[in-house]
N, C-alpha and C positions, 0 to 999 in steps of 0.2 A: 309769871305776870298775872296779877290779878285785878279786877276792874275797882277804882279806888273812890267813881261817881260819877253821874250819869251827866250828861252834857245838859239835860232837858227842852223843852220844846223850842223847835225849829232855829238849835244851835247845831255847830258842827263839834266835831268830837275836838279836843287839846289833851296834848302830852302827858296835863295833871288829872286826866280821867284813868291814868292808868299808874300803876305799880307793882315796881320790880320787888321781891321778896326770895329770899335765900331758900330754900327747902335739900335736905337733908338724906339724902339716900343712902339704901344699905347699902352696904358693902361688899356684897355678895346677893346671886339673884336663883332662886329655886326655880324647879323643874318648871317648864313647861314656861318660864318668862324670859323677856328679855329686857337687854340694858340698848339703849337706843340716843343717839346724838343726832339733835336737830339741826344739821345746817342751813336751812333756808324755810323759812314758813312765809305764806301766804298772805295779804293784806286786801280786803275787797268792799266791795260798794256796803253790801249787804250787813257786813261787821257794824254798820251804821245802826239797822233793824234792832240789834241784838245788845245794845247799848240802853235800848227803850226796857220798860216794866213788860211790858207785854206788846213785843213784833206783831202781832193783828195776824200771822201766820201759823200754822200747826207744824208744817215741818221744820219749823225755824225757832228753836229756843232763846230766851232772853238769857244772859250775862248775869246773875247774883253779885250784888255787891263784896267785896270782900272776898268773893270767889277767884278761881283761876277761869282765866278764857280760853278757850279753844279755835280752831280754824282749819285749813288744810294744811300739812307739810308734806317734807320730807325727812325722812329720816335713813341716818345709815347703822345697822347693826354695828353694836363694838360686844358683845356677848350674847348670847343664847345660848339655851337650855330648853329649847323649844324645836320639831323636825321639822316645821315649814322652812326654818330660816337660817341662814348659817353667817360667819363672821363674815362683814363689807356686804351683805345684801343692802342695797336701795331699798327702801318702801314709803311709802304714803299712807293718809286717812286724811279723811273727812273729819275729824273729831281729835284732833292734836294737842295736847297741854301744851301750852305757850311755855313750854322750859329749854334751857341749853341742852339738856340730858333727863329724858323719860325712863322708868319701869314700867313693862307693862306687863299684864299678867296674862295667862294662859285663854281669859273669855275677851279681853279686850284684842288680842292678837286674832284670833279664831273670828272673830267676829267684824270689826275693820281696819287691819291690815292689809295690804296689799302689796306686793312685790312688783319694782318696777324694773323695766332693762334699761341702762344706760344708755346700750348700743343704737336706741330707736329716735334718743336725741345727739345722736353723736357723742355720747361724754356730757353734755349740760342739763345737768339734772333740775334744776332749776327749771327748765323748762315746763316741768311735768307740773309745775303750779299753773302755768296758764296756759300756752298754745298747744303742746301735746298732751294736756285735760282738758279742766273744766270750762277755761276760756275759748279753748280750740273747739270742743263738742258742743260750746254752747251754741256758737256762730255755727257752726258745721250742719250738726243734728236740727236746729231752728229753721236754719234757711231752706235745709232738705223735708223739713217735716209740715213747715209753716208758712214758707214765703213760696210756694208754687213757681218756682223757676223754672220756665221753658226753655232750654237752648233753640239759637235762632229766633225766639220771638222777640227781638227788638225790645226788650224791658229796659228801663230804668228801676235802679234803685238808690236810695236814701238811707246813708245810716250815723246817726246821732251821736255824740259822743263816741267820735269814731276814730281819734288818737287812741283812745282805751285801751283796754285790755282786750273785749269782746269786739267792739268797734274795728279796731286794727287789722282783724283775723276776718271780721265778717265783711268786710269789702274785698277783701283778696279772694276769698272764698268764692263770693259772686262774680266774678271779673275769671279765676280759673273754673267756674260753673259752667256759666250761661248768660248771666246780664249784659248787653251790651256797653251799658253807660251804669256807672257807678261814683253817685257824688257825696262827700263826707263833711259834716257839721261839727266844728270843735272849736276851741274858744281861744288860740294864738295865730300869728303868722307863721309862728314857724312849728308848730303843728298841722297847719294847712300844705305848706311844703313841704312836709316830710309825708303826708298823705300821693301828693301828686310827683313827686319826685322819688317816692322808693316806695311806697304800697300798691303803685298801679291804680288809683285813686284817678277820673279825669278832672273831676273839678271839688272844689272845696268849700266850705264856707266857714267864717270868722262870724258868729253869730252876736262878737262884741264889736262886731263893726259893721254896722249897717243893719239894716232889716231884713233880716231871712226869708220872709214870702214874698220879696222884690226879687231877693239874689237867688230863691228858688225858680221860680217864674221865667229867667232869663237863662238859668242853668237847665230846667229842667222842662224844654218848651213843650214835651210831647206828655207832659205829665209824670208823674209818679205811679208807677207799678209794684213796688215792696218795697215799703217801709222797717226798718231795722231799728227798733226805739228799745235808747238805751237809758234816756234822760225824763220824758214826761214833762208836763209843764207846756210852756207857750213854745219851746220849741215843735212840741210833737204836736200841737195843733196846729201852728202853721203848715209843718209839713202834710199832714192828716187833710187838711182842705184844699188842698193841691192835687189827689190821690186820683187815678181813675176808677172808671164805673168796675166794680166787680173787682177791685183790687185786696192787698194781704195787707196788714201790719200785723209786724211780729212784736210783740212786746217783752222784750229781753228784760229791760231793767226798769228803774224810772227813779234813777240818784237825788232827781230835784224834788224828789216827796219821801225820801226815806227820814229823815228829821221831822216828819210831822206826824201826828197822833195817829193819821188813817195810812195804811202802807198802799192802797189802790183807790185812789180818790176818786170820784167818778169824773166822766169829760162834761166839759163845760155844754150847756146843752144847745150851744151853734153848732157845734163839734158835734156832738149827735147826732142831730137833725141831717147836719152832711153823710154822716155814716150810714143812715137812714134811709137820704134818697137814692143814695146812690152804691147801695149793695156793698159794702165794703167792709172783709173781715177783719175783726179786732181778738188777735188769740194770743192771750198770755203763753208766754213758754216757759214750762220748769223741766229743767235737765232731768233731775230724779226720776223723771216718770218715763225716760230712755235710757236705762242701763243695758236691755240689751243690746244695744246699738255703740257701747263704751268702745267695744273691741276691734270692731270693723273701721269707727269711724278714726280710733286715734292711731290704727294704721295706716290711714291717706295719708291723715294729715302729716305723718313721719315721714311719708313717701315725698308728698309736696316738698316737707320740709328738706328733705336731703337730696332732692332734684334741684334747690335753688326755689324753687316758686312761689316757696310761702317766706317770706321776710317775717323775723321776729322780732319783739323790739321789750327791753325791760327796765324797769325803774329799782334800783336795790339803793336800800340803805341797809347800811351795816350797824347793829347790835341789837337785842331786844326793847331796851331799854325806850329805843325810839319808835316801836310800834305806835306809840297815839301821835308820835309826829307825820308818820307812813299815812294813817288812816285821817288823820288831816288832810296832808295832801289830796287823795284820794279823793274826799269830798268836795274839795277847790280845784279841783282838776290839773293838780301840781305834776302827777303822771304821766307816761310815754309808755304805751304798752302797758305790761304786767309790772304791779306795784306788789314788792316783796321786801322780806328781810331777811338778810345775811348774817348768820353768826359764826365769826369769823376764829374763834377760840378750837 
């Protein structure tokens, strides 16, 4: 899959941003590599940034036209010639060639590969794209690192685009934490109901129906204590001036400014000024900068998961081909849970 053009300013991505192209591999693979089949890679907010000339981010590389793109997968070993790995290992990276079937060589192995256990998702490897990684530790390591959650102190929290991927995982999270009351911002009915009726979600809001600092206000009469912001935009200042004295916002995401030129746009300066009077932190979160915490944290979450407690939820389409229709979604908020692709060959 290679990127065939860029969507440009403050479009969402379409299907003909992207193309499929055949490539050719040997037929036989030398020491120290291996032959790898992709069945599921990753589809995420962020893929948005990386569509642009230049993401406004250092850890985050732009797409070359004409280039192949990368992302997180999965892959299962079908040959090696390499000792870390042997045939039907599971593994992952961060940095995946968007193909049916990878070679990778001895410094790309050695360097981000990783081996995963099946057994820790029950058999659903798929998983390891979002609730048992990067979507699970997002919400996990954020909440635990950034949202100051007390058990027993009666908190309230808020979290935004909370069907998502991150959203979905970081309300159960707080709810099996310590927050008392945990209410979620997403854009259907029946997203809303699938928030309070299987996440443990107490209340919900439909932010295309109605005015969210009204249906904050009556949901949330004792205020907001942590903010979980996955969106940016006039959602998260509504909920942002709502906040009490000396409270957290964690800023996971912020999808409704990733199509625009600046990747972190500053707050409007009401939205400030509120921040200002009334002590209230604003702390972007980036996973990368908790790896050591990778190992601890995605054994809870396997523990929750296989106790019942953490409910998972995914969005798959099936074949490459339809990645820029995935990552549309994505942006329009077509998703339920973790947005992935299936290749089903």
């Amino acid at each position: 899959m290679t990127l065939n053009s860029r969507p440009g300013k403050n479009s969402n991505p379409v299907a003909e941003n992207f193309q499929v192209e055949e490539v050719n591999l040997p037929d036989n693979i030398n020491k120290g590599q291996g032959q790898v089949r992709t069945p599921y890679l990753s589809v995420d907010p962020y893929m948005r940034c990386r569509m642009k000339e230049d993401t406004g981010a250092d850890y985050m590389k732009p797409w070359q036209l004409s280039q192949g793109v990368d992302g997180r997968s999965i892959g299962i070993i079908e040959e090696s010639k390499h000792t870390n790995f042997t045939k039907g290992n599971f593994v992952t990276s961060f940095c995946w060639p968007w193909q049916t079937k990878v070679i990778l060589d001895r410094n790309s192995i050695e360097k981000m590969i990783y081996n995963v256990d099946p057994q820790l998702v029950n058999g659903h490897v798929s998983y390891f794209l979002g609730a048992i990684d990067l979507s699970g530790l997002t919400s996990f390591t954020g909440i635990q690192e950034k949202g100051h959650v007390t058990a027993g102190a009666n908190q309230t929290m808020v979290v935004s685009r909370a069907a998502g991927a991150c959203g979905s995982l970081a309300g159960q999270v707080n709810f099996l934490w310590a927050c008392s009351r945990v209410v979620g911002i997403c854009g259907t009915y029946k997203k809303c109901l699938l928030l309070t009726s299987e996440l443990g979600f107490d209340d919900a809001i439909n932010y295309k129906n109605g005015n969210v600092a009204e249906q904050l206000r009556e949901l949330c009469p004792a205020g907001v204590d942590v903010y979980f912001g996955n969106v940016g935009g006039d959602i998260s200042d509504a909920v942002i001036s709502q906040m009490n004295q000396n409270r957290h916002i964690i800023l996971c995401g912020q999808i409704s400014q990733y199509k625009k030129d600046v990747l972190y746009p500053p707050l409007p300066p009401a939205v400030e000024a509120i921040l200002k009077k009334t002590s209230r932190s604003v702390e972007r979160f980036l996973l990368l900068n908790y790896k050591d915490k990778f190992e601890s944290g995605t054994l809870q979450l396997s523990q929750w998961f296989k106790e019942g407690k953490l409910k998972i939820k995914e969005t798959m389409i099936n074949g490459l081909e339809n990645m820029g229709a995935a990552l549309q979604s994505v942006m329009t908020g077509g998703n339920i849970g973790k947005q992935s692709v299936c290749n089903s060959e």
